[in-house]
C-alpha positions in Angstrom: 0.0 0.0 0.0 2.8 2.3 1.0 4.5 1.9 -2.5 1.1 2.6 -4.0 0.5 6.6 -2.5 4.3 7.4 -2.5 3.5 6.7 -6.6 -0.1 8.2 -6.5 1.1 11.4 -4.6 4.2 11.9 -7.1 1.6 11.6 -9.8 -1.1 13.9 -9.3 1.5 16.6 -7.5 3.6 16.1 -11.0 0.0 16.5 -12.8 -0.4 19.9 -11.5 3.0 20.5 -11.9 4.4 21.4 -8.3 7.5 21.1 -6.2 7.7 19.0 -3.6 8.3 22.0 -1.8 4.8 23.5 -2.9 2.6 20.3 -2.0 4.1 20.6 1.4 2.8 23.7 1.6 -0.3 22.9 0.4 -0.4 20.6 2.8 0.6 22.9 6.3 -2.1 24.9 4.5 -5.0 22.3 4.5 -4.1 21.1 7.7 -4.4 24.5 9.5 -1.3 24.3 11.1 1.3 27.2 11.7 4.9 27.0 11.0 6.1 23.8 8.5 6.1 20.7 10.4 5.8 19.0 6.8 8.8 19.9 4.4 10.0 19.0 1.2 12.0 16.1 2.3 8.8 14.4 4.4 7.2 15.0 1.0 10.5 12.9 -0.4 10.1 10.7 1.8 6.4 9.6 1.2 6.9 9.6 -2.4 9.9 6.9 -2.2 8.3 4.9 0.4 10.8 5.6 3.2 7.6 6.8 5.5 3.5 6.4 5.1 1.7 9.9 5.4 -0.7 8.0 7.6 -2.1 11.1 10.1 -1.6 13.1 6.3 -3.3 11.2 4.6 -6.4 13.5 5.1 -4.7 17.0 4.0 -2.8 16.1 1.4 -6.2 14.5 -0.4 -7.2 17.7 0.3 -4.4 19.5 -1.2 -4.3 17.4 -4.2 -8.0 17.4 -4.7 -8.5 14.0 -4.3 -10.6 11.8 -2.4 -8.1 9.6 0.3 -9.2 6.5 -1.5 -7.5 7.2 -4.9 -3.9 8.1 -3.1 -4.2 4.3 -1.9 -5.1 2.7 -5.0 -3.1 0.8 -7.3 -2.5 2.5 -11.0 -1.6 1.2 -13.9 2.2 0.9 -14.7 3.6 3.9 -16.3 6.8 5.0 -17.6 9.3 5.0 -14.0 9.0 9.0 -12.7 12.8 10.5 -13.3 14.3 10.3 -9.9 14.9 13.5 -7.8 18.4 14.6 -5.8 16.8 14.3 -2.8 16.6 10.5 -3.9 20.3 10.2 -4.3 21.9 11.8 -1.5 21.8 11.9 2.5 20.2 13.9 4.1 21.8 17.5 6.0 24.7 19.2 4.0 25.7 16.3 1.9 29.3 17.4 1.7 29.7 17.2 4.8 32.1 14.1 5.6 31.1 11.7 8.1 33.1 12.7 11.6 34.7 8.8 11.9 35.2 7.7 8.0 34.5 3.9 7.8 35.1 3.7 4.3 39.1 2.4 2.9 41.2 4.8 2.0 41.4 6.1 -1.7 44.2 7.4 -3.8 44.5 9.3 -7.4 43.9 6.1 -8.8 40.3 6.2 -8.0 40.0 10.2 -8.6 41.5 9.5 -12.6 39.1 6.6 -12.9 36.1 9.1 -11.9 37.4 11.4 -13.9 37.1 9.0 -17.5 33.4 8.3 -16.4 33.1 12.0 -15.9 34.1 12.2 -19.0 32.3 9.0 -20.8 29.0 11.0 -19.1 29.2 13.8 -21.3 30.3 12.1 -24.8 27.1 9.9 -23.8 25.3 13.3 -23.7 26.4 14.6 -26.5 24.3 11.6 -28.4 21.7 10.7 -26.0 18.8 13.0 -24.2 17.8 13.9 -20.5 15.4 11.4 -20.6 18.4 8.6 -20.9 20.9 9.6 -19.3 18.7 11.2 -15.9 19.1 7.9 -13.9 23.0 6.8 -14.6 23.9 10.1 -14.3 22.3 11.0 -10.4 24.0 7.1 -9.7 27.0 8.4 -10.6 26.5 11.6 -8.5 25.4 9.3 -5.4 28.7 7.0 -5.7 30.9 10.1 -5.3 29.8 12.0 -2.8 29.4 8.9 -0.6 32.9 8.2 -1.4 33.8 11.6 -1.1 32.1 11.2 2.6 33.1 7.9 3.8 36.1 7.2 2.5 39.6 8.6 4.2 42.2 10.3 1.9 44.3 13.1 2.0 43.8 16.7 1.8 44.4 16.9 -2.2 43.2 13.6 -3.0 39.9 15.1 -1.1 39.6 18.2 -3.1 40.1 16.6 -6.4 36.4 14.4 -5.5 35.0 17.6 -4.8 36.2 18.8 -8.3 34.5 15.4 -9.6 31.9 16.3 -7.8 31.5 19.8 -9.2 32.1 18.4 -12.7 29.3 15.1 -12.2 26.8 18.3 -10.8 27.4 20.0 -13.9 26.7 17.4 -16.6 23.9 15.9 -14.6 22.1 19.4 -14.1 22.4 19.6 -17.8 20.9 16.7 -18.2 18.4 17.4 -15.7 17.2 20.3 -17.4 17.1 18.7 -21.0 14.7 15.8 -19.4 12.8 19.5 -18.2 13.1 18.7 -14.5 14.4 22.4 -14.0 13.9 22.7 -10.3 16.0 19.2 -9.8 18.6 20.6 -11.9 19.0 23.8 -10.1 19.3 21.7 -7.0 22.5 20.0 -8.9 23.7 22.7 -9.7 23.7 24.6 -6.5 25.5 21.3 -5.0 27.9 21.4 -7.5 28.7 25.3 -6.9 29.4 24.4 -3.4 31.5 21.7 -3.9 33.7 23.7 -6.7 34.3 26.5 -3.7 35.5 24.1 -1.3 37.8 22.7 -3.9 39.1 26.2 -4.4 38.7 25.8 -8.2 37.4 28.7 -9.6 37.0 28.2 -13.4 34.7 25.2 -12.4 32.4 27.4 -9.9 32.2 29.9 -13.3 31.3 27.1 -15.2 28.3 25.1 -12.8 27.2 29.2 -12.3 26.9 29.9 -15.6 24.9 26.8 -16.7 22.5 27.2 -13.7 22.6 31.3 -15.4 21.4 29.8 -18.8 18.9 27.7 -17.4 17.5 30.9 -15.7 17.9 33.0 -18.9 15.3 29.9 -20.5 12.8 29.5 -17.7 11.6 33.2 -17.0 13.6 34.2 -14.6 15.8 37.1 -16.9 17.2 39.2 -14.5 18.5 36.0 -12.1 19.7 34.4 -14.8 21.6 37.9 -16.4 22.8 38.5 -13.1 24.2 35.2 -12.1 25.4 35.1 -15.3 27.7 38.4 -14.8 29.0 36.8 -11.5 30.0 33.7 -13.1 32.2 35.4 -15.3 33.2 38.1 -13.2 34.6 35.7 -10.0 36.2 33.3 -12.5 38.8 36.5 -13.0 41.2 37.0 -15.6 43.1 33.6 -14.8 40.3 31.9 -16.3 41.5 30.1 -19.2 40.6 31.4 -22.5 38.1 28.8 -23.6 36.1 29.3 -20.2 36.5 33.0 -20.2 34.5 32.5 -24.2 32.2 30.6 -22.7 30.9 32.4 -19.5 31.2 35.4 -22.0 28.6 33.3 -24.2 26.4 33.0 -21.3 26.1 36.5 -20.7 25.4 37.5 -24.1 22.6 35.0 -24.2 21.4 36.7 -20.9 21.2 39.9 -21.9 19.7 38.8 -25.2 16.6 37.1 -23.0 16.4 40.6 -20.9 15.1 42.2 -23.8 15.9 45.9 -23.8 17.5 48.0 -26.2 20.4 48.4 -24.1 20.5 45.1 -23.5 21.0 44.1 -27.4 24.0 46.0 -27.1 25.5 44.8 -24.2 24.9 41.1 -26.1 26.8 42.1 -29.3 29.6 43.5 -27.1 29.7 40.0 -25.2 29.8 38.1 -28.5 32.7 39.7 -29.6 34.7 39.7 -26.3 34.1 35.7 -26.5 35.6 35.7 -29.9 38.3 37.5 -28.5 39.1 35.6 -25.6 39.1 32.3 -27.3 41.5 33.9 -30.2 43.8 33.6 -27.0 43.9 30.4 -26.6 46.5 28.3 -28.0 47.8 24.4 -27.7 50.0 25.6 -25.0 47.4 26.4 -22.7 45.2 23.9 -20.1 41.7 24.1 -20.4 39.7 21.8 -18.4 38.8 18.7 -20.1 34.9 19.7 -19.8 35.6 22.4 -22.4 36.2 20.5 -25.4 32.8 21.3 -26.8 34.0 24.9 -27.0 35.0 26.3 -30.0 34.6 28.9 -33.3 31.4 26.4 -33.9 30.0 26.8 -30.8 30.3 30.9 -30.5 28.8 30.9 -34.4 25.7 29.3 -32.9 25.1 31.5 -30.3 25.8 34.1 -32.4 23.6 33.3 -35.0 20.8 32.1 -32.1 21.4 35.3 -30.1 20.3 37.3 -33.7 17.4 35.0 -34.4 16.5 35.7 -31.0 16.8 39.6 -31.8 14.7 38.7 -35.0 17.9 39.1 -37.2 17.2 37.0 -40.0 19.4 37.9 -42.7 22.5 37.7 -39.7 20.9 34.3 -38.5 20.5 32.6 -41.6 24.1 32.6 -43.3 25.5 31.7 -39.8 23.6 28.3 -38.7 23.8 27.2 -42.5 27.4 27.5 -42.5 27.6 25.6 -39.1 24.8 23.2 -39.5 26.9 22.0 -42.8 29.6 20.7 -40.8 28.0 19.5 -38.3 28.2 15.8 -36.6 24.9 13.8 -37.8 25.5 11.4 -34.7 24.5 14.5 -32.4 20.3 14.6 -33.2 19.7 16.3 -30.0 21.9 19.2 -30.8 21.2 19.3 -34.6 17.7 19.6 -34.3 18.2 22.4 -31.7 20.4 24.1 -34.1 17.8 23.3 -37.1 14.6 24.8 -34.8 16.7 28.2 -34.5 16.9 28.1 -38.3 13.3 27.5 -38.5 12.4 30.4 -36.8 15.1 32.7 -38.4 13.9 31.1 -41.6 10.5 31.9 -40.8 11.2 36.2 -39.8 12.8 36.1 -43.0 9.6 35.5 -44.8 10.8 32.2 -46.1 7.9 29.6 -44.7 8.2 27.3 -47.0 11.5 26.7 -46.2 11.0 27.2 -42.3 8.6 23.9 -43.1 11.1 21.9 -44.4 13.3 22.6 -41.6 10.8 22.0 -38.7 10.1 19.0 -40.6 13.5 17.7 -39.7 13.1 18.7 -36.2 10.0 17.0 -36.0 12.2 13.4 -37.6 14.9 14.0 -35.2 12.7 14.7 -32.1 11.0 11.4 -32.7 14.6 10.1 -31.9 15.7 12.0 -28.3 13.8 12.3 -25.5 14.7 15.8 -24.9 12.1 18.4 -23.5 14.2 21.4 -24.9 13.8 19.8 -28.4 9.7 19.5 -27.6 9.9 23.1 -26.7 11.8 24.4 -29.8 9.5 22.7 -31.7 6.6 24.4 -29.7 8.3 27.6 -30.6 8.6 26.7 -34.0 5.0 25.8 -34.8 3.8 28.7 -32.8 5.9 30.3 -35.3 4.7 28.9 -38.3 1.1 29.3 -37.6 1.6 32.7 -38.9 1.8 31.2 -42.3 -1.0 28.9 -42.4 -2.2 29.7 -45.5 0.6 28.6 -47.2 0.0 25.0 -48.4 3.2 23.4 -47.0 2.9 25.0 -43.5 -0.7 24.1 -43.0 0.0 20.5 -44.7 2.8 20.4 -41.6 0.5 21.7 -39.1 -1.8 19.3 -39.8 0.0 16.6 -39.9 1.7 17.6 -36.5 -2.1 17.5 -35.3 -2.7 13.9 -36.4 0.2 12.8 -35.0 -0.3 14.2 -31.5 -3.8 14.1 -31.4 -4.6 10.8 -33.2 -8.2 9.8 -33.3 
């Protein structure tokens, strides 16, 4: 039974899409009490089947609108909810280490090896979705801070598993975010932030700010996500490496691009061009982190050319996501249909439907191939897009298609 409303409860709070944090609310609220004897982790809790609501039960059918009979009966088997941080770690500050470490004693040997599945994480990424990679990637997340808890090492070997840390809370938030569990992945990300501070390591800290920034920039919240943006690049300091410095650069042109203002527009073009700049500067004599390989002229052409469609640039946007698109790796659907849904739209301002069509169309055939919610959303943007054009015979023969396909009869 216990299994049963930890399951029903995740579903229907899901349904109405709120955070744990927000049914326990709703349920202090319904139960008249003062203060919050019911928290996000007791809402954790319930939903993993660690602890049965029992004198609850009552308020949170309340909350939920529900009668308490349905939070006790058995569903049908669905698709296995995407786990949650909370699920993964202990509770308390979970870098905290454990005051008598039972664990055996670990060298650099075990830090490299976490660092080459640190690594096999994001190549994975770069082919596979959120959806597929959610699981692995919060197991991998668990293993190290345990270790990073239990275990007894020295000093260095100690703040190298908090840089692994850092690192793992970086490509996991990412992948958080592309399964669209936002909220989890800020909680990664904020873990990851405080791990890369206690490890001193700077450039890292930049880097886990600057995605949780983006994330921001992409989820209405502008002005956090400009502002956290700002201080990502600005704490990372001049000592950043090149590559980084390009990319935190990136991040706050993007920001000020999603702020909206006229001012703002500027302030973007000036970023886009500093990040040029500071990755002219790098050279094969300098160390960049090995989570940077991604970065690169490719890379700052797309924001580029994204940050203009976003400006409704067109005859900028075009010409630059052509001339990247043609080179780029087929293997990586997820990122070529983001790329493609940008051209769409720029495709699209430029008066062009019929060729905006064809493109969504290829977003639509690699979509039905990832199980990313940023691809679903570009594709939302896209059609919303396009609907402008529905007279035109090939955009209304899309859209309706589209509307078989999700709405079959």
């Amino acid at each position: 039974m216990g299994s049963s409303i930890g399951a029903n409860i995740r579903h229907l709070r899901e349904q109405r899409g709120w955070s744990q944090a927000r049914l326990a609310r709703e349920v202090c609220q319904a139960a008249r009490v003062c203060g919050e004897p019911v928290g996000r982790q007791e809402v954790s809790r319930w939903e993993t089947g660690k602890r049965t609501p029992r004198e609850w039960l009552p308020f949170l059918a309340t909350a939920l609108g529900v009668n308490v009979d349905a939070l006790g009966a058995v569903q049908k088997p669905t698709e296995p909810a995407v786990p949650t941080l909370a699920e993964f770690l202990p509770e308390g500050d979970p870098l905290s280490p454990l005051e008598c470490s039972t664990g055996r004693r670990i060298g650099m040997g075990t830090v490299n090896e976490l660092q080459q599945r640190v690594h096999g994480l994001r190549l994975a990424d770069d082919v596979l979705a959120g959806g597929d990679l959610i699981r692995p990637a919060l197991r991998d997340l668990r293993r190290t801070v345990k270790l990073y808890r239990e275990s007894s090492h020295t000093g260095e070997v100690g703040r190298q598993l908090l840089r692994q840390i850092g690192e793992l809370a970086q490509i996991a938030g990412w992948i958080a975010g592309d399964a669209g569990q936002h909220e989890e992945a800020e909680r990664i990300y904020r873990l990851g932030i405080s791990a890369a501070h206690q490890a001193e390591d700077h450039t890292l800290a930049g880097n886990l700010a600057g995605s949780l920034a983006y994330q921001m920039s992409n989820t209405g919240r502008e002005t956090e996500g400009l502002a956290l943006a700002r201080a990502a690049l600005n704490d990372a300091g001049t000592e950043a490496p090149p590559k980084a410095r390009a990319l935190y650069l990136d991040r706050v042109a993007w920001a000020h691009t999603k702020s909206g203002s006229a001012a703002d527009e500027q302030k973007a073009m000036r970023a886009l061009g500093e990040a040029e700049q500071a990755l002219s500067e790098d050279d094969d004599g300098i160390e960049s982190p090995a989570y940077l390989y991604w970065v690169d002229a490719g890379e700052l052409k797309v924001m580029e050319s994204r940050v203009y469609t976003e400006l409704h640039r067109p005859l900028r946007a075009v010409p630059l996501l052509r001339k990247v698109l043609d080179g780029y790796d087929a293997t990586h659907a997820r990122e070529m249909a983001l790329y493609l849904s940008w051209l769409a739209v720029a495709l699209a301002d430029a008066n062009e439907p019929e060729e905006a069509a064809a493109v969504a169309e290829r977003v639509i055939s690699l979509g039905s191939d990832t199980s990313s919610k940023r691809v679903v959303e570009r594709l939302r943007v896209i059609l919303g897009r396009l609907r402008d054009f529905a007279d035109v015979p090939a955009v209304a023969a899309l859209l309706a298609e589209h509307q078989r396909a999700t709405n079959p009869v």
